[in-house]
Backbone as ProteinMPNN parsed JSONL, in Angstrom:
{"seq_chain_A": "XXXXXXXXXXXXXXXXXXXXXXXXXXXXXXXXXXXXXXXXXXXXXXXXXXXXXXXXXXXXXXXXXXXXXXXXXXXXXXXXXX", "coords_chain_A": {"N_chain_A": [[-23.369, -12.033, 0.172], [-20.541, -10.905, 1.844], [-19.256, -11.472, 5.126], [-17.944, -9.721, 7.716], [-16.814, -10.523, 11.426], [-15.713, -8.822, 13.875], [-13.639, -8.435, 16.773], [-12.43, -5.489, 18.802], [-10.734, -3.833, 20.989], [-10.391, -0.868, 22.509], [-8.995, 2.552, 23.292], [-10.271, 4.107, 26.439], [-12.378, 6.387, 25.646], [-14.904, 8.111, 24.671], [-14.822, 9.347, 21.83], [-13.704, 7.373, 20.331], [-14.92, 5.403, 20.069], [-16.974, 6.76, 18.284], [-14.69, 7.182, 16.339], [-14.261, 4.361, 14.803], [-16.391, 3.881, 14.039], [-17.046, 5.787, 11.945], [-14.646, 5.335, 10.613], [-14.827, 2.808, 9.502], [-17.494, 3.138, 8.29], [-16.374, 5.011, 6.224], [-14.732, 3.667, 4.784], [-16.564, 2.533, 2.73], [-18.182, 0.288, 4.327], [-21.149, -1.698, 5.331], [-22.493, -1.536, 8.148], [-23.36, -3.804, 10.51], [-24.101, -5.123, 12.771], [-23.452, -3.834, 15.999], [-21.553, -3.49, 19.152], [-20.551, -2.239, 22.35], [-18.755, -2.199, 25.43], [-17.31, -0.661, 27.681], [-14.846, -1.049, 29.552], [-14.03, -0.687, 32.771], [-12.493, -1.304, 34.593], [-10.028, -2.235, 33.22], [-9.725, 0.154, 31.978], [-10.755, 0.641, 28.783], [-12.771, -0.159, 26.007], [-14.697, -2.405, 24.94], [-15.58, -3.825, 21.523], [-17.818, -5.008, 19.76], [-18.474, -6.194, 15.861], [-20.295, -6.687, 13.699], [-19.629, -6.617, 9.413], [-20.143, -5.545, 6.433], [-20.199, -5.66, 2.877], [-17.306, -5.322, 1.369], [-14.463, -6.134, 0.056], [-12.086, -7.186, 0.482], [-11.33, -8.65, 3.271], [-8.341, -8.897, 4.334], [-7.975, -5.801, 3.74], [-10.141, -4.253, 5.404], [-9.06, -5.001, 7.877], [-6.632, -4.332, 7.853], [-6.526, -1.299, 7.48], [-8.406, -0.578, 9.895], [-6.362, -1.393, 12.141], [-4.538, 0.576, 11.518], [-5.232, 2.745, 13.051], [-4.636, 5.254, 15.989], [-6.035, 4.479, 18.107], [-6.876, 1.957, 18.802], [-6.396, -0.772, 20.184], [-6.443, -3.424, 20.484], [-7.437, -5.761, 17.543], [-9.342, -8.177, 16.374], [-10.063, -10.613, 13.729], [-13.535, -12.614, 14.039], [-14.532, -15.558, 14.033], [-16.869, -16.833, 12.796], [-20.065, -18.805, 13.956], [-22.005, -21.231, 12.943], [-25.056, -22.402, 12.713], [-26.803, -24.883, 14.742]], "CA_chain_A": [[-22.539, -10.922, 0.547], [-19.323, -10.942, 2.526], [-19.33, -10.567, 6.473], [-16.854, -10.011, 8.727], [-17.323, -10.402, 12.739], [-14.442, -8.018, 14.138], [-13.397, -8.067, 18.001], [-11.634, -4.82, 19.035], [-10.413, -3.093, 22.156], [-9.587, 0.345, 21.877], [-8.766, 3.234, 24.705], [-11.423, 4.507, 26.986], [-12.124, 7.159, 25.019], [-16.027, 8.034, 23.474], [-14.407, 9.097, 20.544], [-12.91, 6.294, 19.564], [-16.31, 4.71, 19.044], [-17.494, 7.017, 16.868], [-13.765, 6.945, 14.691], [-14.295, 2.974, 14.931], [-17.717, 3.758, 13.013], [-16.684, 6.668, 11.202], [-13.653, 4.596, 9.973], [-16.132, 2.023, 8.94], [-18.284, 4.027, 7.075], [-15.693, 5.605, 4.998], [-14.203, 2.391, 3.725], [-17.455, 1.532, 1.868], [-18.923, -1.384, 4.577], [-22.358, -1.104, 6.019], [-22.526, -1.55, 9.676], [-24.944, -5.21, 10.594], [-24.198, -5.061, 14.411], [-22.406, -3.176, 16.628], [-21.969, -3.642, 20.696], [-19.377, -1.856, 22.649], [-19.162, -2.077, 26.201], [-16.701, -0.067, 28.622], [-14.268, -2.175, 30.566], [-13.704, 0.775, 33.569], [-11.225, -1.589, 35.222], [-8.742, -2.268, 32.367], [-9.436, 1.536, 31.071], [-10.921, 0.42, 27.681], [-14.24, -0.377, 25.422], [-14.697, -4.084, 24.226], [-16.818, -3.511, 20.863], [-18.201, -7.023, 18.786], [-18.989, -5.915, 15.338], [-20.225, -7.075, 11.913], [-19.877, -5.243, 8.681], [-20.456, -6.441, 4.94], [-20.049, -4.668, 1.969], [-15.87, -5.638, 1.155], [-13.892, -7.052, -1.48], [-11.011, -8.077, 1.187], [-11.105, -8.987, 4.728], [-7.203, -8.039, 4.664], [-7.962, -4.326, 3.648], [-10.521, -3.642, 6.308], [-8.246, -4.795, 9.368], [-5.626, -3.317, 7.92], [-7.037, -0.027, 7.875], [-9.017, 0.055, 10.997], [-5.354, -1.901, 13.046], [-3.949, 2.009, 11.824], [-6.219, 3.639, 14.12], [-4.247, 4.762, 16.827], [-7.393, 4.319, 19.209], [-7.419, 0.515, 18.615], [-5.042, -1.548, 20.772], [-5.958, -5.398, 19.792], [-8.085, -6.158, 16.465], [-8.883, -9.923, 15.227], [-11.52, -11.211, 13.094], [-13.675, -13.639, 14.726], [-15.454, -17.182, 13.283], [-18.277, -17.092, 12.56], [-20.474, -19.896, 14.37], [-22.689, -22.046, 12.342], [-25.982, -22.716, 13.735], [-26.505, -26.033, 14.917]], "C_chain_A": [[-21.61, -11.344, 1.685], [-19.718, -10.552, 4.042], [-18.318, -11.101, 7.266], [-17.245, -9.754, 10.437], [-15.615, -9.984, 13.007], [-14.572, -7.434, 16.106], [-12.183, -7.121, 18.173], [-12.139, -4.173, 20.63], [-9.541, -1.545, 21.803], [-9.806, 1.392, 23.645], [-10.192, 3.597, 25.131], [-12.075, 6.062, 26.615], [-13.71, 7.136, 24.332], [-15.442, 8.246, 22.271], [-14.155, 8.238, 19.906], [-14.056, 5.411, 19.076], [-16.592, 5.691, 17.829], [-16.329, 7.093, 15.885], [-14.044, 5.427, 14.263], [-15.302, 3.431, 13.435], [-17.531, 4.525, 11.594], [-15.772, 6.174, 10.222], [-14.436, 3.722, 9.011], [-16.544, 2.134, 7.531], [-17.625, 4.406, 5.884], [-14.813, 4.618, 4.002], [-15.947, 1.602, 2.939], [-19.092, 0.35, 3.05], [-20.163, -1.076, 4.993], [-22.1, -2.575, 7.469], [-23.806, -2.583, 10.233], [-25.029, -5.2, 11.891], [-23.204, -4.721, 14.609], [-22.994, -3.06, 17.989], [-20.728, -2.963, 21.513], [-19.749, -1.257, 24.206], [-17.934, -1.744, 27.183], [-16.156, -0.947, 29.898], [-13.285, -1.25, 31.805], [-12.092, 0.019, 33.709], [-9.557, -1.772, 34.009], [-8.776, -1.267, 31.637], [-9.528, 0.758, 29.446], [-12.451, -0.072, 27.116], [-13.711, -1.685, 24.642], [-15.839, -4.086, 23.147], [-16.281, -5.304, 20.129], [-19.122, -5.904, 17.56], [-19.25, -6.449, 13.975], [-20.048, -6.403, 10.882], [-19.488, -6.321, 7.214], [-20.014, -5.311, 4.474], [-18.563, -4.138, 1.316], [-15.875, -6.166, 0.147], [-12.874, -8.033, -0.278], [-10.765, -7.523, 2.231], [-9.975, -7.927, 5.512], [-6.84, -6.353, 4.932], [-8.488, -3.761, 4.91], [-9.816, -4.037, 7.922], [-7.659, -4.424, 9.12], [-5.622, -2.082, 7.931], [-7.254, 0.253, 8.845], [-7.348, -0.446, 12.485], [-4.9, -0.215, 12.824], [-4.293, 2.747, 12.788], [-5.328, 3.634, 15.278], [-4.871, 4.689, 17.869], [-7.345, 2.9, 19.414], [-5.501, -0.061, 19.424], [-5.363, -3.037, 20.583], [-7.631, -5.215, 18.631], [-7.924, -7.72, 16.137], [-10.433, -10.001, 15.238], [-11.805, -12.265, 13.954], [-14.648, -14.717, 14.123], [-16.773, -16.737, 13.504], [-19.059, -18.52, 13.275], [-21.616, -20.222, 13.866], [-23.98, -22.559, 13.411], [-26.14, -24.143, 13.366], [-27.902, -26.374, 14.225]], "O_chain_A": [[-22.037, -12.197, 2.464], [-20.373, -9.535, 4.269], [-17.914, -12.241, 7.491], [-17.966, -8.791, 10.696], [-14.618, -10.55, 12.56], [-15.233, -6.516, 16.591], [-11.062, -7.528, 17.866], [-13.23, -4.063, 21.19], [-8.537, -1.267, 21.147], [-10.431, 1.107, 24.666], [-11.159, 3.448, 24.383], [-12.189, 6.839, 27.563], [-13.902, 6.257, 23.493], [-15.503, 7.286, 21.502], [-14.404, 8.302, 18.702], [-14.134, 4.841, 17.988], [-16.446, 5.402, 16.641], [-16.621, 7.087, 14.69], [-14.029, 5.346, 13.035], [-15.018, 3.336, 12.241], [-17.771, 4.075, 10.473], [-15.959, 6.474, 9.043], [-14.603, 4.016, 7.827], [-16.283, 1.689, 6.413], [-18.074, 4.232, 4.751], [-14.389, 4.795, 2.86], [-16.224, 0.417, 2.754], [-20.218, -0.055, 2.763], [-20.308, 0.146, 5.031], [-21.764, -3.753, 7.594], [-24.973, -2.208, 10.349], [-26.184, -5.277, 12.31], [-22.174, -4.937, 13.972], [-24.153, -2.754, 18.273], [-19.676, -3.396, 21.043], [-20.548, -0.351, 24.441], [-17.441, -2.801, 27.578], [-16.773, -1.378, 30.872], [-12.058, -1.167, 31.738], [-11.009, 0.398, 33.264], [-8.389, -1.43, 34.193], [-8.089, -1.304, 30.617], [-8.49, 0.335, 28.938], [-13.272, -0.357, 27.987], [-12.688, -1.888, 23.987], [-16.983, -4.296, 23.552], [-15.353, -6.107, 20.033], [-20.012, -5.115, 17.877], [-18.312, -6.614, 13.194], [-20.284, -5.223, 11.137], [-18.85, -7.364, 7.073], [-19.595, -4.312, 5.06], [-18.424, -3.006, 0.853], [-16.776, -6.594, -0.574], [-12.912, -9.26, -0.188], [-10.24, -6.427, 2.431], [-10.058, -7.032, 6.353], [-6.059, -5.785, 5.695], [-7.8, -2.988, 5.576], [-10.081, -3.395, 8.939], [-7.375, -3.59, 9.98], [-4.624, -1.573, 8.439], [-6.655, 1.238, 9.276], [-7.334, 0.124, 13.576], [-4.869, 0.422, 13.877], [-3.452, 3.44, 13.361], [-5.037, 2.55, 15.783], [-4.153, 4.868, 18.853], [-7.918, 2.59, 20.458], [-4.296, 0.143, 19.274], [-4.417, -3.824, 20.539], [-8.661, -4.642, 18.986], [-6.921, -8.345, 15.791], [-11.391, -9.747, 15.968], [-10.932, -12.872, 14.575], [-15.721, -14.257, 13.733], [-17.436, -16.362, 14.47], [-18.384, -19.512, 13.001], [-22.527, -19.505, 14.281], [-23.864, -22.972, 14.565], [-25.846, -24.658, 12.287], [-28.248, -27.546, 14.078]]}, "name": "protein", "num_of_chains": 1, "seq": "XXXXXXXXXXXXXXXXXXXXXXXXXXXXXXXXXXXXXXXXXXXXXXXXXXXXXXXXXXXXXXXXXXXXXXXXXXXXXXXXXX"}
């Protein structure tokens, strides 16, 4: 199965976690980890998340980049255990 590791920053805002998830959810993916931790000084939440359950990568950032809650989105590598 498919997994994507997805670093976003979005406003300081609880909501915006749960549209993050909510968003998520409604495209299909199931939710493998999720961490999201409140960055007071730059006014914003730094979430790290996985999520399976895609056909294409492209679709689910391009969906969740609409969000206007989300100010930077990028997939992130995966790291191979040694």
């Amino acid at each position: 199965m498919n997994e994507l590791n997805l670093r976003l920053i979005t406003t300081n805002d609880p909501n915006a976690l749960e549209q993050v998830l909510q968003c998520s959810s409604e495209n299909g993916l199931h939710l493998k980890s999720f961490s999201a931790e409140l960055n007071p000084q730059k006014d914003q939440y730094e979430i790290n998340m996985c999520v399976s359950g895609f056909s294409s990568q492209h679709q689910i950032v391009g969906r969740l980049a609409q969000q206007e809650y989300i100010r930077e989105l990028s997939p992130v590598k995966s790291r191979g255990l040694l």
